[in-house]
N, C-alpha and C positions, 0 to 999 in steps of 0.2 A: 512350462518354461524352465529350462534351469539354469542354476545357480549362476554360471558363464554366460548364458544369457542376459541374465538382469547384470551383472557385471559392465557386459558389455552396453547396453542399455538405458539403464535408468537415466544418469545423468544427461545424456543425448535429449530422452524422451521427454525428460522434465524439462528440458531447458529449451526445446522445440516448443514444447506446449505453452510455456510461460509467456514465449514470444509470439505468439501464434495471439493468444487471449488478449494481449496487448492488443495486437494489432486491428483485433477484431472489435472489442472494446474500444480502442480509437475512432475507428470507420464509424460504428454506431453513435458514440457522445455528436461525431461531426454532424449527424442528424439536427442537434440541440446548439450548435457553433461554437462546441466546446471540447477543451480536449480529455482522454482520460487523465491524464495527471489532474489535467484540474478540478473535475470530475471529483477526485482523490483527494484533496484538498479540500473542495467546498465538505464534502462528506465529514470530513473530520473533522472543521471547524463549526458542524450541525450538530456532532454528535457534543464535542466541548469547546462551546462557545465561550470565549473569553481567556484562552489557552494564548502562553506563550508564543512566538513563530519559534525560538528555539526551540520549545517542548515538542512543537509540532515538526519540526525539522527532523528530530530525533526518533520522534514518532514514526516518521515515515523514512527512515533511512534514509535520507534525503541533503546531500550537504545544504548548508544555508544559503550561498546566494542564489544555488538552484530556486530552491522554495522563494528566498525573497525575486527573485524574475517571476514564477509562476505567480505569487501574490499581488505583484506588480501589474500583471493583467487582469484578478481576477478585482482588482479594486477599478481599474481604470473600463470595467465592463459593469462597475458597480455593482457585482456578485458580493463583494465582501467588504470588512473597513479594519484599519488598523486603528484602536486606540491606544493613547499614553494610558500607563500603568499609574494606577494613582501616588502611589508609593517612591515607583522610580520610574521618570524620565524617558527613560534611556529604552527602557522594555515596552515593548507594543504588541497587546493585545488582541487577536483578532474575534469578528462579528459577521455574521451572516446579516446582508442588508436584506431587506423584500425582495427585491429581484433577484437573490442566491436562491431563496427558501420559493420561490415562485418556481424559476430554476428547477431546482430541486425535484417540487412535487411532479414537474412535466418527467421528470426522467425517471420517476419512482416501479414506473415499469418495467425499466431496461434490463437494469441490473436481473430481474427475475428472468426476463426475456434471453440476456445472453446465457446464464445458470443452465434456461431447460435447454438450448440450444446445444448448450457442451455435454450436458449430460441422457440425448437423447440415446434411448435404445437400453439407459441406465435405468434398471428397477431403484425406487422412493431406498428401500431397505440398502443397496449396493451402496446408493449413490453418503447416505449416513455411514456406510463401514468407510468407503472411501475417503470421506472426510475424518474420519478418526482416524486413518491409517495415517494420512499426511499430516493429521498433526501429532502422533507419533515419531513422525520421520523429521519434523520440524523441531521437537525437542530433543530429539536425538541427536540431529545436526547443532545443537544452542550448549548442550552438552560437551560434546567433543568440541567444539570452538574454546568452550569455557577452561576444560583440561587442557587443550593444548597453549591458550596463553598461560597457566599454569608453569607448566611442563616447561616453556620458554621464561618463562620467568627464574624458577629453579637453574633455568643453565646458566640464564645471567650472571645471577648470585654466585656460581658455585666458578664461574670461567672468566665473569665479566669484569 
């Protein structure tokens, strides 16, 4: 492949494939009467239970009242629960109920399941460089975001 190639490419290909995992990962969660976001959410607040909804907001890139609607269901299916912050009021905490972490364990095979499914035909060794690659490509991308609010910043200063 070259250079003009992946030029022309990448971005299409990534950005196909992203949507594509979505969609496939949706279909699948609706096995479970659940969507992947929310999927995405319970996951997160298993891994740190007791995490802020802004931590977790932030966490998932995700603006807040998006996440507070997606939480908004996942309490009202009693997957999850918001508590007061003991300190302040105002901050609510979330918790994986029985029924998340039940949840949970029924779909502990999915995620492996869609994985081999995307990477069938991919040798164990490939499918390890490939995940280094992308997260090369992913700090590379965090990098250049981070210089050019920089770079924008500097013209401010110097124009603004």
């Amino acid at each position: 492949m070259t250079r003009g190639s992946v030029d022309q490419n990448f971005l299409f290909t990534l950005g196909e494939l992203y949507r594509l995992l979505r969609v496939y990962a949706d279909k699948e969660a609706s096995r479970f009467g659940i969507t992947r976001a929310q999927w995405a959410v319970l996951a997160k607040v298993e891994r740190s239970e007791g995490m802020k909804q802004s931590e977790l907001a932030e966490l998932m890139e995700m603006q807040p009242i998006t996440l507070t609607r997606l939480i908004d269901k996942l309490c009202e299916s009693d997957w999850i629960e918001r508590r007061s912050d003991a300190s302040d009021r105002r901050v609510k905490r979330l918790y994986l109920k029985k029924a998340g972490r039940t949840l949970l364990g029924r779909m502990s095979g999915l995620k492996s399941e869609l994985t081999a499914n995307a990477l069938d035909g991919i040798s164990p060794a490939d499918a390890h460089r490939l995940l280094t690659q992308l997260e090369t490509i992913k700090e590379n991308v965090r990098h250049a975001i981070q210089a050019s609010g920089a770079e924008q910043a500097r013209k401010e200063q110097r124009y603004g």
